[in-house]
Structure formats: C-alpha cells, structure tokens
N, C-alpha and C positions, 0 to 999 in steps of 0.2 A: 463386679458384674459389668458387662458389655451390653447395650441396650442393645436389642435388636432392631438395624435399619433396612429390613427388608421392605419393599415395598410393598403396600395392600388399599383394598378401598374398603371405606369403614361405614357399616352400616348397623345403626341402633335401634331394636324394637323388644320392647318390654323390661328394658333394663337390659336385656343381654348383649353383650358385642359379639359381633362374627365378622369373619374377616377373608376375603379374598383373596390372593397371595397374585401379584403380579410379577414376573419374571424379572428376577435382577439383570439378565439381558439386554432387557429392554430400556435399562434406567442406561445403560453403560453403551447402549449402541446410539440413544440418543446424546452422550456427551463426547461422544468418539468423531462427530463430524460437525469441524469449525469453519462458519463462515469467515471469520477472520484470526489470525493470532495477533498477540499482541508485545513485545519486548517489557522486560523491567522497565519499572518507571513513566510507561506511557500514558499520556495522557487519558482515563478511563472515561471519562466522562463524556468525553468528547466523541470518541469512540463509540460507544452506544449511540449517542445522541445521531450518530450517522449513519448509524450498521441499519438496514432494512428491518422493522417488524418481523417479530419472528426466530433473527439471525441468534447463535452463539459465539458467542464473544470468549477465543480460549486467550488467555495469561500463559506465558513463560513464566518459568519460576525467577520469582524477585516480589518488592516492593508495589504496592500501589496505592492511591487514594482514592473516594468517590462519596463528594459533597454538592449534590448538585439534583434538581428537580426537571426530571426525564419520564416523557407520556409516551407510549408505544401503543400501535391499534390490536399489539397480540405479544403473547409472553415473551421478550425478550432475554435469554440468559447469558451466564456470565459464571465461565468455568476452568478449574484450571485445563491446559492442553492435555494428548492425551500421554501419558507417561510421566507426567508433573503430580505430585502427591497434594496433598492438602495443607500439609506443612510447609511445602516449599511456596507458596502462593499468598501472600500479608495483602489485605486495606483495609488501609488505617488512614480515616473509620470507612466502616459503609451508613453513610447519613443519606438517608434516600428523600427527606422535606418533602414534598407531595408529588413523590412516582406513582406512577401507573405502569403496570404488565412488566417489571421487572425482578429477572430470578437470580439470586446469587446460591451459588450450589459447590459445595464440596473448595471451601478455603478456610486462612484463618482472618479473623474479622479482629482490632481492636490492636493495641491496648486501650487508645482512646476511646471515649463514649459513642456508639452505634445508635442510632436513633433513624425516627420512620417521623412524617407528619407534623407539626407545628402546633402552637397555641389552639390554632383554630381550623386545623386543616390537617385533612389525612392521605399517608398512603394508600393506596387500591390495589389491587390483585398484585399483592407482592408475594413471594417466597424465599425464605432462608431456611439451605436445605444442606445438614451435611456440614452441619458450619463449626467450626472450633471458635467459640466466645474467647479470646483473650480481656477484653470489655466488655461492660456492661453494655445492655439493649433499653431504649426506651421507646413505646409504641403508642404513638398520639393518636388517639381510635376516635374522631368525633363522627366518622361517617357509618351510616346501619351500612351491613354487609359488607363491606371491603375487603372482604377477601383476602384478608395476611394469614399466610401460615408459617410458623417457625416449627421444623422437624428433623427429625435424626439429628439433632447438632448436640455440643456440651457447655455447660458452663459451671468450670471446674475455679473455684479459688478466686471465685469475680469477686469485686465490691458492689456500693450500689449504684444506682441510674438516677434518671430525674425523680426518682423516690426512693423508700427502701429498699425495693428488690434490687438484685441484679437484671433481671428482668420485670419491670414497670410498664403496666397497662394502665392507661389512663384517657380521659374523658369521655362527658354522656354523648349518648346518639339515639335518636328515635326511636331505635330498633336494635335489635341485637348486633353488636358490630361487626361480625364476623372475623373476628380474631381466634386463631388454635394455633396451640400450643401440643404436640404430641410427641411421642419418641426421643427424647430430650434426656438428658443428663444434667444434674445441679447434685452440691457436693463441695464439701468446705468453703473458704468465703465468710465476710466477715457482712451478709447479708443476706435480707430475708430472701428464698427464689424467685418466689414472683409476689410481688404486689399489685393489687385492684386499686386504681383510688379515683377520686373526681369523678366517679357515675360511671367508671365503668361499666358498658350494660352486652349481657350477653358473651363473656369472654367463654370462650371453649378448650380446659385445661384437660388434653389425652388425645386417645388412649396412649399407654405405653411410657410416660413419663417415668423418671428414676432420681427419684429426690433421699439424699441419702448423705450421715456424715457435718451435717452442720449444727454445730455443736460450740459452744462456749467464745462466742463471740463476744464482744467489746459493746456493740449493741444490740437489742433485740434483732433476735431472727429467727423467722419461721419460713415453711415449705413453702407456704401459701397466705397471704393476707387481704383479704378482701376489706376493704377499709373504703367506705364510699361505694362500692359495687354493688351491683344487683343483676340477678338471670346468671347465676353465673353454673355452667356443671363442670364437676369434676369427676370425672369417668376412667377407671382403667389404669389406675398409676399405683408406681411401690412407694411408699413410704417406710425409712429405715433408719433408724438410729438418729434423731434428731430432736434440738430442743423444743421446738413447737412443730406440729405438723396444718393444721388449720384456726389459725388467733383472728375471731371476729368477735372481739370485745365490745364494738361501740353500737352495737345496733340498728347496723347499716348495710346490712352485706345480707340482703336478702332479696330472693329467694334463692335458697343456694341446693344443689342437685349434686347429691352425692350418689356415686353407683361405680360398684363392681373395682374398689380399691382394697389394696391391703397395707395396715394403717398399725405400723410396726414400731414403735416410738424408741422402743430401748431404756435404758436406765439413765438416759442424756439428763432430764430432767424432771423437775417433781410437778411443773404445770399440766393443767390438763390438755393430751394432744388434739385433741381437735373440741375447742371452747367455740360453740355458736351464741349469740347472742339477740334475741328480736327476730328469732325465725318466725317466718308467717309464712306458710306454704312451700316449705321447705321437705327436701324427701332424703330419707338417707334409706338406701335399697342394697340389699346385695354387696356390703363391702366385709372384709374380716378386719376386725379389733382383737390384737394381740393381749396379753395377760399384763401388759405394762400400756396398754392405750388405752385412755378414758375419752368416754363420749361425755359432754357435758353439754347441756342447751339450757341457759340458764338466764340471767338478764342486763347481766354484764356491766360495764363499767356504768350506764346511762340508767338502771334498773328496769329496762324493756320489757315487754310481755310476748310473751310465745303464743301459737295459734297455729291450729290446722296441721299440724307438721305429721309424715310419715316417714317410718319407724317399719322396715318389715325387710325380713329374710336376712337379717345378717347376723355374724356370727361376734359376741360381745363378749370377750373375757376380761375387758380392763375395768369395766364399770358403766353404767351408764346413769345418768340422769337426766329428768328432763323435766321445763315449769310450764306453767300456763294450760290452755284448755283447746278441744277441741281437735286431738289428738289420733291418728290410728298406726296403735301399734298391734304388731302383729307377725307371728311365723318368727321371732327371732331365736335363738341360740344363745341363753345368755351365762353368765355365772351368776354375779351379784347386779343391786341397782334395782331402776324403777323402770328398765324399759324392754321387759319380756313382752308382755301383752297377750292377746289371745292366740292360743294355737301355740307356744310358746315349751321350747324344753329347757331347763337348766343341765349343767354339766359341763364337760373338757369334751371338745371333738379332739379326733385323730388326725393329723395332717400326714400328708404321704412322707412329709418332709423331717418330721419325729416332732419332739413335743414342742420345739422351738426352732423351727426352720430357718434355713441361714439364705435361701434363693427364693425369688419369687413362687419358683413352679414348686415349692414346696410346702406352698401353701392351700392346694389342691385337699380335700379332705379324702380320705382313706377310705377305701371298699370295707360298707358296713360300719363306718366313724358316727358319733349319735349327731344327726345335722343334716344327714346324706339320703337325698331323695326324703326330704322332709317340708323343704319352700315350701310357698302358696301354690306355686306349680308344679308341682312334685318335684322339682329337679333339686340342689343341694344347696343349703344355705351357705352364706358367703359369697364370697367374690367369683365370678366367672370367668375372670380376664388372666390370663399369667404368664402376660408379656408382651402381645400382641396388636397390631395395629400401627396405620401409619397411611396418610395419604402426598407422594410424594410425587406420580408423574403426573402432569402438567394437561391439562388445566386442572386440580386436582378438586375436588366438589366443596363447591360455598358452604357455610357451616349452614346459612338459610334452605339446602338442597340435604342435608342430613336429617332423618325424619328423628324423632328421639320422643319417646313414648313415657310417660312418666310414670 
C-alpha cells in the first residue's frame, strides 16, 4: 500500500475527520522556485544560516550534512532542485538541536541517527515532510506547542533511536507539545514505530499513518508505545499485520484518545493488540477491531486501576475486556467480551472489502451491513477515516490550533 501524500487541512469535531484537499500544484509550484542552489557537498548549514528568512534552499543531487542550531523569523526550507528526485538528495543526519522555522522536504535523511532538540531543549516550528528515514528520528519535545510535524515520509526497515522506537518522542512539557506525526509509513525494522517516553505530553499520532509488517523482531516491538506519556491521541491510522499494535503495560500512558483507526493485528502474534493499562479517562470512539484484534484494558504489569474510560461506536470482533469502574460504554458492534454496553448489537458486520479486507478503504462497512447507520449519531459504527489526511503546506496549523472534541 502507498500512503497517500496529498495535501489537506485537518479538522476534528466529534470524533469524525474531514478533510480539505489542497492542490498538489500548489505544494510543487512552491518547491519550483529557489532562492539559492546548492552543489554536492556544500556546506548546508552555513547556507541556511545566511539564506534570508523565508528563502528555499534547493540541493543538486549528492551528499550533505546538517548538525547545527539555526533560528529563522519564518519557515525557512530546504529542498531538493527542481528535477532532482528524493533519492538523489542524502543528509546525513539532519540533527536540527534547537532550530526554529526550519523545513526539510522531499529528501533521504540518515543512515545516522536524525534527531531534533537536546536534554533540555527543543526544536520549534519544524517540518519533515516527504522524507525517506534511512535512520532513525528522535524528537526532544520539552517545549508545549512547538510545532514539529513529520508527514508524508517512511520509515521502512529502521532500527531504534534514543529509545525503542525508530521514531522516539520524548520529554514532559506543560502543555501539550505539539508534535504530529501523520501520513507516515513504518514497516519492518527491528523496532517498535514510535515510542512515548519521559512525559511525553500531548503527542498527536495521524491522521493517515500506515504502520504495517513488524513482525518477529529480536526485541520487542510494537506500532506504538506510550511508556511515560500522557494526552496522547491516536486518530486515523491502519494498523496491519503486526506484533503488538498499542503496549501500555505499565500504567503510565494516560489519558490516551483513540478514534477512527482500524486496528488489524493478523496472526503476527498471540499478545493482546492493543493492551492499555491504568486508563483513567481514556476514550476509544469509532475505530474497527478486526476478528484477530483484542482490545484489552486491564491493570497491567503495575496492577493499576481503570476509571472513567469510554467505550462507544466501534466495531469489536477480537474481543474485548475491560477492569475497574466508572465506565460508559455504549453504541458498540461487538462479537464476544465485556464491552458491548448499551445500545449495543452483537454479530459480523459486512465490509465493502469481504469478510477480511486486505486495503484500508475496505474496511468501510457495506450498504445495509448490521453496524451501518447504527452509532450514537446515526451514522455507522467504526472507523470514519480510510486514508485520508495530512497537513503539509506551510505554516501548516499548530496541533494547539486543531479543535478535537472528545
């Protein structure tokens, strides 16, 4: 599957995603005119550091590096020329330590470790857009809102970063960091996609992500591990064929905001794919669990207590369970398990896509399938999203500027 990088701007209200569609023209007539080029091997850093606020900085195909901490008063990017492919254009790494208004777009980044931010200090209004990960990413988020988004890029067959992911988010901040994560590709690799850890607070994982294929690694590895996080939503993304899809074993990865995924595990493994542990206001809305995906919320390695959590509009054929008190479930779709709730039908829906869909958009449910135009709001239980999303042209809206309704 090819994730889709079309451009759009993404706006959440009631769980549902809708999405804008902005002229791939417009993304291509902005990288079409360079205020300077640049030869293999030149010095990139320097370069920036001089190009006017603002300017795009195009690459000849070759070699580059960029290790170095550069503030611009406005997006400054950094692309390959025009007729240079993504391929032809390497730096190694792009370690951005505490930039500001800096975009890297449409190259390959790595083999070495890519990284944003320090012990104690963050990148700001950054964007990796269009990026092929040859290495891993790690995102030192201590600041609320800072505005990093990584989108449309892949990371095919990484290892891991300053933590298990290949992509590692890490540290607390007052407020929700504003880091997103959208339109993405992860997929073999000998590590988990993304890890939360140290307080990450507020990460924003979607829409549009395509986590798929990891599988039988040397160490654990999961889609997603939130270990240390909190605030975190996950919105809008496939889930396919994988050992663990969401491992929050230790009771720390709360409150966590599930909505409008489909959460497709396969025969990878016998763990439960998405094990939460010590939810306390926790929502899972609108996503589809496949007949091999269990929902489990339970107390996890720490013996945690569960609270408040919702439970409504999704479609549950792996199983589900769930401990503790103070609960509203409600509107789901289920087969077996304890978390129908009221308003609730058991059964097999029909997907457009037959009984076991092999493409995201096949998991749309069938005209007339038992689940359709059944929700809380008459519209159809499961996931809403099936594919869609992505916020790429420039300045592209702070996740603090994103309304999301719970």
């Amino acid at each position: 599957m090819t994730v889709p990088f079309r451009t759009t701007l993404l706006f959440l209200a009631c769980g549902i995603a809708a999405f804008v569609a902005v002229p791939q023209a417009l993304l291509e007539a902005q990288t079409s005119s360079c205020t300077q080029t640049l030869a293999s091997g030149a010095n990139l850093a320097s370069a920036v550091s001089a190009a006017p606020a603002g300017a795009t900085i195009c690459l000849s195909a070759g070699s580059y590096t960029f290790d170095a901490t550069i503030s611009k008063s406005s997006l400054t990017k950094i692309t390959p020329a025009p007729g240079v492919s993504q391929s032809q254009v390497a730096i190694n790494p792009i370690s951005l330590n505490s930039s500001n208004n800096l975009w890297f777009d449409n190259v390959t980044a790595g083999p070495s470790g890519n990284s944003m931010g320090g012990s104690s200090t963050s990148a700001t209004n950054i964007r990796l857009t269009r990026i092929r990960f040859t290495g891993p990413l790690c995102i030192q988020a201590h600041t609320a809102n800072s505005n990093v988004l990584v989108d449309g890029s892949t990371f095919i067959g990484v290892g891991q970063s300053c933590g298990e992911g290949r992509l590692t988010v890490m540290g607390g901040s007052s407020g929700n960091n504003g880091v997103t994560i959208s339109n993405t590709e992860f997929s073999g690799g000998n590590s988990d996609a993304i890890q939360l850890v140290s307080g990450a607070h507020g990460t924003v994982i979607g829409p549009g992500n395509y986590f798929h294929d990891i599988t039988n690694c040397s160490v654990h590895c999961d889609a997603i591990q939130p270990y240390g996080a909190n605030n975190t939503t996950i919105n809008g993304n496939y889930f396919k064929n994988l050992d663990g899809i969401i491992a929050d074993f230790d009771c720390n990865g709360s409150p966590l905001f599930l909505t409008n995924n489909v959460f497709d595990q396969g025969s990878a493994s016998a763990q439960s794919a998405v094990a939460i542990s010590g939810a306390n206001g926790d929502t899972v809305i609108n996503n589809t669990f496949t007949a091999t995906t269990e929902l489990q919320i339970y107390g996890g390695n720490q013996g945690c207590s569960n609270s408040n959590v919702t439970i409504r509009n999704n479609i549950l054929q792996g199983g589900c369970s769930i401990t503790g008190s103070g609960h509203s479930i409600s509107y789901n779709l289920y087969r077996n398990g304890t978390c129908g709730g009221t308003n609730a039908l058991s059964g097999t829906p029909t997907f457009v896509g037959g009984a076991n869909p092999t493409t995201w958009a096949g998991f749309a449910l069938a005209s007339g399938s038992l689940g359709a135009n059944a929700a809380s709001d008459g519209l159809d239980m499961g996931t809403r999203n099936f594919g869609g999303g992505t916020t790429t042209v420039p300045p592209p809206l702070a996740p603090s500027n994103v309304r999301v309704v719970r």
